[in-house]
C-alpha positions as CSV (number, residue, x, y, z in Angstrom):
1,X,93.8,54.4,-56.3
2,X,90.9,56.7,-55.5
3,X,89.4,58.5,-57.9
4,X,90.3,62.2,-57.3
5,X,87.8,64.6,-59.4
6,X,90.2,68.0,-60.0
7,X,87.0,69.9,-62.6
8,X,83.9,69.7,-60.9
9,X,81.0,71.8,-62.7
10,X,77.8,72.7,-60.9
11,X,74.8,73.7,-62.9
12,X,73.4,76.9,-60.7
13,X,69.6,78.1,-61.8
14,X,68.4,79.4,-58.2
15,X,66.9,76.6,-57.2
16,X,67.2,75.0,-53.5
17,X,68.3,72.0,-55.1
18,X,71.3,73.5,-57.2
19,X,72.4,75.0,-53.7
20,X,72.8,71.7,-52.4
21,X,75.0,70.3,-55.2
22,X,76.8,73.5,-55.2
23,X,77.6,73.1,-51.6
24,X,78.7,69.0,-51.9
25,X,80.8,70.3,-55.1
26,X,82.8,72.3,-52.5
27,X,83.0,69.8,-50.1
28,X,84.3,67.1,-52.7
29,X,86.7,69.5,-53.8
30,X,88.1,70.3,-50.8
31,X,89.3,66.9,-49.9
32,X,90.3,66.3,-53.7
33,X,93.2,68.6,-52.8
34,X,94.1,72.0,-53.5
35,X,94.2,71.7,-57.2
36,X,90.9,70.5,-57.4
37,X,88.5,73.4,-58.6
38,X,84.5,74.1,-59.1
39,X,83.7,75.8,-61.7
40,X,79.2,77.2,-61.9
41,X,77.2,77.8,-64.3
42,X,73.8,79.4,-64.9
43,X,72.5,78.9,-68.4
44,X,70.0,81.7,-69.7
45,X,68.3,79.7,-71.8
46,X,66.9,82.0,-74.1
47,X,64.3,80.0,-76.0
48,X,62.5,80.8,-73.7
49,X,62.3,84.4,-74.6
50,X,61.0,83.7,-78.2
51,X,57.6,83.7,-77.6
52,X,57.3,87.0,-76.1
53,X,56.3,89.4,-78.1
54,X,57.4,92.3,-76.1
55,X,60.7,90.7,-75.7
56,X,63.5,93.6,-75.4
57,X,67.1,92.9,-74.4
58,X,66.4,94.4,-71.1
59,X,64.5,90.8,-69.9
60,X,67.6,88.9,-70.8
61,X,69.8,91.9,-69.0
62,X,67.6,91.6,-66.0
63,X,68.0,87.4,-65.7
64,X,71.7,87.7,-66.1
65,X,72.0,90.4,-63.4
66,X,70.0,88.4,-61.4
67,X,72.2,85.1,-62.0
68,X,75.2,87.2,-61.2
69,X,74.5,87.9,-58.1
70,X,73.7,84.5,-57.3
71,X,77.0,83.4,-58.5
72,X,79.1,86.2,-56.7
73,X,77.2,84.8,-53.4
74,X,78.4,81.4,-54.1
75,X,82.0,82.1,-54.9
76,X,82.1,84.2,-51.5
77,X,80.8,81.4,-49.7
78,X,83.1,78.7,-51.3
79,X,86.2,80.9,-50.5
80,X,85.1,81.5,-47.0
81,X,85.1,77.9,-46.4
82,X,88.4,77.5,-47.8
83,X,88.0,76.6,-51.5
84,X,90.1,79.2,-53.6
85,X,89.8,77.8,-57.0
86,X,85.5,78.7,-57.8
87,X,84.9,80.7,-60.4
88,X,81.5,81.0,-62.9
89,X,80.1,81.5,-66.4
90,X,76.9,82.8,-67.5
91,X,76.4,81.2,-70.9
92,X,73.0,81.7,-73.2
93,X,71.3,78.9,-75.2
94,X,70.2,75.6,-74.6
95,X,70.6,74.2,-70.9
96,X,70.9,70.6,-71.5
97,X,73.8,70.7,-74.8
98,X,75.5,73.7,-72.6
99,X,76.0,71.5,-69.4
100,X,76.2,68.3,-70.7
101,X,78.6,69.0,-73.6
102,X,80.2,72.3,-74.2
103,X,81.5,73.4,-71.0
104,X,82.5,70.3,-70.0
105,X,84.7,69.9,-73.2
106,X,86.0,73.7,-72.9
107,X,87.1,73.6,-69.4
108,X,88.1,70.1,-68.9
109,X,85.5,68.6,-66.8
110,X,85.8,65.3,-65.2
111,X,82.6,65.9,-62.6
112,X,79.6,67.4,-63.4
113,X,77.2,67.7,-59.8
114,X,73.6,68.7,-60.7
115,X,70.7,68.8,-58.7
116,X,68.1,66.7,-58.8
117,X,65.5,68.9,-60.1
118,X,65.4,72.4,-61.4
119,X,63.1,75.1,-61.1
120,X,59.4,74.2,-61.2
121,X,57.3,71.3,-62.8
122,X,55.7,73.2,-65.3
123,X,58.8,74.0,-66.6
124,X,60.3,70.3,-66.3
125,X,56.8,69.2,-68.5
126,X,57.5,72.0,-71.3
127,X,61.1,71.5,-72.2
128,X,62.0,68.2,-70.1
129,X,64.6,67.5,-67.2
130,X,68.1,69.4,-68.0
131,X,69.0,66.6,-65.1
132,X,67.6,63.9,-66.9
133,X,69.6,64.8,-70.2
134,X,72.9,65.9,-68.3
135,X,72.9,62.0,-67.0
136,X,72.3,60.2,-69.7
137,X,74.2,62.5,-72.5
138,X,77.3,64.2,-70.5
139,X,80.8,63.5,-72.0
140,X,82.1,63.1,-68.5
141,X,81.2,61.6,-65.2
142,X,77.9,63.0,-63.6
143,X,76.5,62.9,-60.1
144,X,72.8,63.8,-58.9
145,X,73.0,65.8,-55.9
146,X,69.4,64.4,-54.1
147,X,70.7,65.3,-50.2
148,X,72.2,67.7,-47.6
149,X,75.9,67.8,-46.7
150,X,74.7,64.8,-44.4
151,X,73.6,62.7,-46.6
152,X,69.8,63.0,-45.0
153,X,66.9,63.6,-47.7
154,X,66.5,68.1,-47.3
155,X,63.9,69.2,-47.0
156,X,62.2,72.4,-48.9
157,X,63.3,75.8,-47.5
158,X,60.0,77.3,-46.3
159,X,58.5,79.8,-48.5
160,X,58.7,83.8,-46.9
């Protein structure tokens, strides 16, 4: 029998690349029937706050707003092409431990789809790949989302 993912989680951080997964997790679900659900989520990882001196709850209240929108475009999207069961989570902590372990566990996963990179280099350098972690360290089944819904390598989104 085919395998038939019903909990797919998508790691969203704004990034071109977590569009594309998010847009595949759709997809998949879709023909996985109409029990099958995506459920996002953008990790604020706050470590990354700690060494700012002027840090105020404000910066934090800023990224989440920001995330929330995101999110709120995405679940508009995946119901306008027919997915009902999308919903989100904006968590706070550690990326790679929060994707790979907790909310998989909470919720149930059985699919996490993550894109292949995440935000910028510099960033992958400081703290590593949350990709690279969620693969080899996940408790459930993970797929690296490196192309468009055609399968054809994307290419970047041209800067405005």
């Amino acid at each position: 029998m085919l395998q038939q993912y019903q909990h797919i989680l998508v790691p969203v951080d704004g990034s071109y690349e977590a569009e594309l997964a998010f847009k595949k997790a759709v997809a998949v679900a879709k023909r996985n029937g109409p029990k099958a659900s995506v459920h996002m989520v953008h990790v604020v990882d706050t470590r990354a706050f700690q060494n700012i001196s002027s840090f105020d709850t404000t910066m934090v209240e800023q990224v989440t707003d920001t995330a929330q929108k995101t999110l709120d475009k995405y679940v508009a999207e995946a119901k306008a092409d027919g997915l009902e069961n999308v919903d989100y989570s904006i968590e706070y902590g550690a990326p790679k431990t929060i994707i790979a372990r907790d909310v998989p566990k909470d919720l149930d996963i059985d699919l996490i789809m993550i894109g292949a990179t995440g935000l910028n280099a510099v960033e992958r350098l400081l703290i590593g790949s949350v990709t690279e972690y969620v693969t080899r360290m996940a408790v459930c089944d993970v797929l690296v989302v490196r192309t468009d819904l055609e399968n054809k390598p994307a290419p970047k989104p041209k800067k405005k």
